[in-house]
N, C-alpha and C positions, 0 to 999 in steps of 0.2 A: 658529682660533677657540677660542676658553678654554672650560672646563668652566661658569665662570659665563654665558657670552653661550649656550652650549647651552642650560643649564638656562632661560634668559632666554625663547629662540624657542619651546622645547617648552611654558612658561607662557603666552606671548600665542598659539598654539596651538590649544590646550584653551579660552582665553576665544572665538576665534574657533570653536569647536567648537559653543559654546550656540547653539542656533537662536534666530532673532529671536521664533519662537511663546513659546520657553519664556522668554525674558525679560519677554515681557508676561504671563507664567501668574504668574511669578516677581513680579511689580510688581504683579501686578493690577489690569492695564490691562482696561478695560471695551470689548466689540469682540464685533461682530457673527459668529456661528456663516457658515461655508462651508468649502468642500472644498479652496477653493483661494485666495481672499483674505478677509482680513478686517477691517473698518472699522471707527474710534471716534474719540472725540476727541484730537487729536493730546496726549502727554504733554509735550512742549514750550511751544507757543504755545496750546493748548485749543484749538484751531479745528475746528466740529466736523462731523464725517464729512466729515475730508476727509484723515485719516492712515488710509495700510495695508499691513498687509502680507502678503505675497506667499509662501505656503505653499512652493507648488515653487520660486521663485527664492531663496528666504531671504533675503525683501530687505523694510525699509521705505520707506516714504515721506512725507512732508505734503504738500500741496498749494499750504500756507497759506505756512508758514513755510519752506519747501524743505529740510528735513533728510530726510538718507537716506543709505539703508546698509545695513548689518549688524547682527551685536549689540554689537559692542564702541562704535562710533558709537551704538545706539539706546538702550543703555547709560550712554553720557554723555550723553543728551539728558534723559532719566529722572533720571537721580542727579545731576547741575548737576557732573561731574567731571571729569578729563582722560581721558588715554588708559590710563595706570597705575592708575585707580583704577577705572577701569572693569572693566578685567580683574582686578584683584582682589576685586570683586562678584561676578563672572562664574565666577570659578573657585573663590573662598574661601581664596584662599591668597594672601600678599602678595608681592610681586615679588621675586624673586630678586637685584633690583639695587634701587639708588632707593627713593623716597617717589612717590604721587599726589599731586595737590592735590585736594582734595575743596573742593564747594563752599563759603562762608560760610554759618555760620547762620539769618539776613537770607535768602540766597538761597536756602537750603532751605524756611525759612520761606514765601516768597512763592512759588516752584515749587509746593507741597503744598498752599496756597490755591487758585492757579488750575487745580491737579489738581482737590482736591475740588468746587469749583464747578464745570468743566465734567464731571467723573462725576454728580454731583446734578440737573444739564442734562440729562446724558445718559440718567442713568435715570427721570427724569421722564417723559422722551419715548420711552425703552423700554417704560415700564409701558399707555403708553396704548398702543401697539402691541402690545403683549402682549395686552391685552385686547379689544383689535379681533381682534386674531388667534385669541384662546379661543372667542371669540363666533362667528366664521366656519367656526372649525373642529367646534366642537360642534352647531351646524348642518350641518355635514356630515355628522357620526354618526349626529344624529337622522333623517338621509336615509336611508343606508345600508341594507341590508337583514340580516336575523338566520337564519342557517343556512342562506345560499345555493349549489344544487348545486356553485357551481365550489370557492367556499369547504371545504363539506366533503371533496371529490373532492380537493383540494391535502393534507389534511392525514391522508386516507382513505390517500394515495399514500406518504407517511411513518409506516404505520402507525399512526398520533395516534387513538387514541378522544377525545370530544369528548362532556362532559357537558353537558347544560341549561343550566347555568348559567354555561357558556363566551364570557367577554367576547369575543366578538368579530363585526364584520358585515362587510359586502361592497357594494366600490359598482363597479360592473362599467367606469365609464371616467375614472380617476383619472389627472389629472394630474401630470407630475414635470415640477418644475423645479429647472434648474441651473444659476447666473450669470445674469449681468446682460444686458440687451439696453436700446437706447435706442428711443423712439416717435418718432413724426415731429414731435415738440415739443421733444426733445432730452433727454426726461426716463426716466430709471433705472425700467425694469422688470423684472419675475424673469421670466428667459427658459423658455420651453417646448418641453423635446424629447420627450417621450414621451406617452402616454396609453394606457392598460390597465386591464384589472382588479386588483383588487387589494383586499389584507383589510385591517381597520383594526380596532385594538387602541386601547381608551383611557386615558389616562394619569391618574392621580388624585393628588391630594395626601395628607397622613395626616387629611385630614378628611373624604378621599372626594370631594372638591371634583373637578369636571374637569378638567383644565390643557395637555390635548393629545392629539396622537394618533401611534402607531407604526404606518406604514402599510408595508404588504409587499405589491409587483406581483410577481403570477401567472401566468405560462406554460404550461399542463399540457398544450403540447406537447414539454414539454424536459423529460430524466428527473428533476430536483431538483425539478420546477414553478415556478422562479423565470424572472421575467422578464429577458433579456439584454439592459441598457441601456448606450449608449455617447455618449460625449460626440462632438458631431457635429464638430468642429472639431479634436480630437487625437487621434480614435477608441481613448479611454481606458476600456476597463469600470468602469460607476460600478456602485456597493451599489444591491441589489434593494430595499434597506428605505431607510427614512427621517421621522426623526423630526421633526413642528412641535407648534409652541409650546412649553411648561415641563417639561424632562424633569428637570433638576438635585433631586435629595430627593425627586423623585417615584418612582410605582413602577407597574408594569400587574397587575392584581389579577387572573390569568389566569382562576382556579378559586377562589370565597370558600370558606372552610369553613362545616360546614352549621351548628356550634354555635358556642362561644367559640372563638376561635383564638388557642392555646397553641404550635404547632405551624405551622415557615414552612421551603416549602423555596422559593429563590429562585434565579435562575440569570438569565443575562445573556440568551440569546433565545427568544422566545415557546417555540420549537420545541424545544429544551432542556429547557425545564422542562417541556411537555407530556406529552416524550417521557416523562418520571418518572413523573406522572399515571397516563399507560397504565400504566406497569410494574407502579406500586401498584393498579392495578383489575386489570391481568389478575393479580394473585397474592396477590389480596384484601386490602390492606393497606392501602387509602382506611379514612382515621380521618375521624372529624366534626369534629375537632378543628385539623385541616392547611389552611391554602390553598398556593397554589401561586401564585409572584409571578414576574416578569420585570423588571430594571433596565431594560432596552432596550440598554443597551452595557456593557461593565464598568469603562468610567471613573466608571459611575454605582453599580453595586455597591459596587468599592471604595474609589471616591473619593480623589483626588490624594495624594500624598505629601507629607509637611510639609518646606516648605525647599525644595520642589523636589530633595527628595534623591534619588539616583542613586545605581545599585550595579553594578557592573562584571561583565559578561556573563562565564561562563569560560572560553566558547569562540569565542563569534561574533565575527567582526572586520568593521571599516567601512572605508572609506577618505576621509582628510578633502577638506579642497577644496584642498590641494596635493600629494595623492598618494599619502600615507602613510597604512595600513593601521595600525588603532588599537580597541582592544575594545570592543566594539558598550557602551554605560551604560542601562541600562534604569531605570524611575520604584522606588524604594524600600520598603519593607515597612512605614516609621512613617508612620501616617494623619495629614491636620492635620485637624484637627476643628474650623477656622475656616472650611472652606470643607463646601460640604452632596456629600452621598450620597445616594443609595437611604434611605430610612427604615425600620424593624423596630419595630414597634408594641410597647412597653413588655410586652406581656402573653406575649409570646411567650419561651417557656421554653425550645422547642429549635427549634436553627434550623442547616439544610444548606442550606451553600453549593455550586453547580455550577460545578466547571470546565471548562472544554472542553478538551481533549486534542489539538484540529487547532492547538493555535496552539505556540506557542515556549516548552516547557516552561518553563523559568530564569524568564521574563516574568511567565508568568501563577500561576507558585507565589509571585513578589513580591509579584505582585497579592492573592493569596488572601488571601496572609499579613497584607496591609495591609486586606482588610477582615476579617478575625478580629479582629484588635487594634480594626477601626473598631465592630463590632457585638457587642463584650463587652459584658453588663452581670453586674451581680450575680444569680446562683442560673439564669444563660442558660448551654445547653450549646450548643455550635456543635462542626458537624462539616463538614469539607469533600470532596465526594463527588468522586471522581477518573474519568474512564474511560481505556480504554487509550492511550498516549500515540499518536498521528494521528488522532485519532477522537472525535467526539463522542458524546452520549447520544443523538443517534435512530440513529447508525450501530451503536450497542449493540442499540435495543428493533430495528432490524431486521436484524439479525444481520450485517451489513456489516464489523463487525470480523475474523472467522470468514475463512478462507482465504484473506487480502491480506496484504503487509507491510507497515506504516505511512508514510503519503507524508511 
C-alpha cells in the first residue's frame, strides 16, 4: 500500500469519525431534544418526523425516503454530493487523491428550498408546542410550593444558605419521563419511569418572560440527596435534573439583586452558583448590586463553537469504530454568535464565570475560554472563577476538598 492510499484511509477515517449528532449541529438540521434519539424533518425528501437519529448507535435514518447510515452517507444526502465530497465537508480537507462531484447548482438550489420549507413546517409546529408546553409547565410552578421542608433540608444538606428571594419551589410527586411508549391506539407517548419529589427552578428570558423549568429529583435518603433513576430497560443511570421547555438564551435568575445589577456571577448548576452565594454571606461580601444566575448546563453558558471547530485533547485517546486508538477532539474556544447562549444583560460590568473542576480540565477550559470571547463587551470585566481540579464549588463551601485526592 503507497504512502498516498495510506494517507487516503486515514482521510475517509476522520470523515467517518464525525458523529451523525455533529453533522446535523453542523447543517442545522432542526430535531427534537432526547438522550438517545432524535427526530425532524428528514434533510433529503422533507418528510416530516419521520428522520432519526440514533445517539448511541450513530446511526440515521428516514422512514419516508429510506436513507441511512452514518455521517459520511447523512453527509451526502444533506450536501446532494458523492462520497469524496462528503468527506471533505466532514473533515475540511480535500482528498488526498481525486476530485468529488458536488451537486449542480439547480440541485442545491431545489435541496435548500425543500430544506427551508420543511424547517418553516417544522418550526411552525414547534412553536405551537412550545407554547402548549410553557403554558403546562408554568402551571405547574404556579402549583408548586415555596420553601418546602424537604426542599430546604436538600440544600441545608449541601451547606447552601438560601435567601427570600430564592427562585425556587417544590412539588413532592414529579414525574420523569424518558422515550417513547405506544397506547393501545398505536400512537407515540413520552414514557414514564419515575415519580419523586423534586425542586423546580424557572427559566426566564432577558424580558423575564417564562420559558421553562430546571427540575432536580430529591432523595434525602442518599448522601448527595439526589434521586437514583435508571432506565428500566438498559438499567442505565440517567441525570437527576432535567430541563422542559426553552432553555437555549435563556438563564435561572437564582438570587436577583437587591438594586441595579452591575454585577453577574453565573455558573452552570443551580448548586454551583448557590454554593458562591453562601461563601459571599457567610464572609459578608453579598453586594446589592450582584445576582446570581444558572445556564442550566454549559453548552448553555458558553455556547457552540463556530464551524463546529474542534481542538485536539493532549492526552486523552478514543478508539474509532475500527479499533484504532486516536486523540480524544473536544468543541473549540471561538464562539459563533449565530447560534444563542445564556444571555448577560447589557448593564452588567463584571461578570464571573464558574467552572467546575469534576469534569475534564482541557474540556471545560475550551469551554470557558469560548464563553469569555462569547460575553465581552466594551468597559465589561469577566473573570473566571476556578476550584480545585476534581471538585467543585459546593465541595469547596463544604470542605470536601480538604483531605481526599482528586477522582
Amino acid at each position: 500500500m503507497t504512502a498516498t492510499d495510506l494517507a487516503f484511509e486515514d482521510w475517509v477515517a476522520r470523515a467517518r469519525d464525525v458523529t451523525c449528532i455533529e453533522v446535523a449541529e453542523k447543517r442545522n438540521l432542526v430535531l427534537s431534544r432526547g438522550h438517545v434519539e432524535r427526530a425532524g424533518p428528514c434533510p433529503g425528501c422533507g418528510g416530516e418526523d419521520r428522520f432519526r437519529i440514533n445517539l448511541r448507535k450513530d446511526f440515521f435514518a428516514c422512514r419516508k425516503c429510506e436513507a441511512s447510515g452514518r455521517s459520511i452517507l447523512l453527509m451526502q444526502l444533506i450536501d446532494g454530493c458523492d462520497f469524496l465530497a462528503a468527506c471533505e465537508a466532514l473533515t475540511g480537507e480535500p482528498p488526498p487523491r481525486g476530485e468529488g462531484r458536488r451537486a449542480s447548482p439547480q440541485e442545491l438550489a431545489d435541496r435548500e428550498e425543500a430544506r427551508r420549507a420543511a424547517r418553516e413546517a417544522a418550526d411552525a409546529k414547534s412553536e405551537t408546542y412550545r407554547e402548549a408546553e410553557r403554558a403546562r409547565l408554568y402551571d405547574k410552578w404556579t402549583r408548586a410550593t415555596r420553601h418546602a421542608p424537604p426542599m430546604l433540608d436538600y440544600y441545608a444538606g449541601r451547606g447552601i444558605h438560601l435567601p427570600d428571594a430564592f427562585k425556587a419551589r417544590f412539588a413532592p410527586d414529579e414525574p420523569y419521563f424518558e422515550g417513547e411508549v405506544k397506547d393501545e391506539r398505536g400512537r407515540k407517548q413520552p414514557r414514564l419511569i419515575y415519580r419523586g419529589p423534586a425542586i423546580l427552578l424557572p427559566i426566564t428570558d432577558a424580558e423575564g418572560a417564562f420559558r421553562g423549568l430546571h427540575i432536580t429529583w430529591i432523595d434525602l435518603a442518599r448522601p448527595d440527596g439526589k434521586a437514583e433513576i435508571f432506565d428500566p430497560d438498559t438499567g442505565e443511570q440517567l441525570p437527576a435534573k432535567k430541563v422542559r421547555g426553552s432553555k437555549k438564551g435563556n438563564r435561572i435568575l437564582l438570587v436577583p439583586a437587591r438594586g441595579a445589577a452591575v454585577r453577574q456571577v453565573a455558573g452552570e448548576g443551580p448548586e454551583t452558583v448557590m454554593s458562591i452565594y453562601t461563601a459571599d454571606r457567610l464572609a459578608g461580601r453579598l453586594r446589592e448590586d450582584t445576582e446570581y444566575v444558572s445556564s442550566a448546563d454549559l453548552g448553555n453558558l458558553c455556547g457552540p463553537a463556530k464551524d463546529g471547530e474542534r481542538v485536539t485533547h493532549p492526552t486523552r485517546l478514543v478508539t474509532d469504530k475500527i479499533g484504532r486508538q486516536k486523540r480524544l477532539t473536544v468543541p473549540g474556544p471561538t464562539p459563533d454568535f449565530d447560534r444563542p447562549a445564556m444571555f448577560v444583560p447589557a448593564g452588567i460590568t463584571h461578570l464571573t464565570l464558574l467552572a467546575d473542576g469534576d469534569s475534564d480540565p482541557f474540556f471545560t477550559r475550551a469551554a470557558m475560554e469560548r464563553a469569555v470571547a462569547r460575553h465581552a463587551a466594551p468597559g465589561r470585566h469577566i473573570n473566571v472563577a476556578w476550584p480545585p481540579e476534581g471538585f467543585d464549588f459546593n465541595d469547596v463551601l463544604r470542605g470536601r476538598h480538604h483531605g481526599r485526592a482528586a477522582s
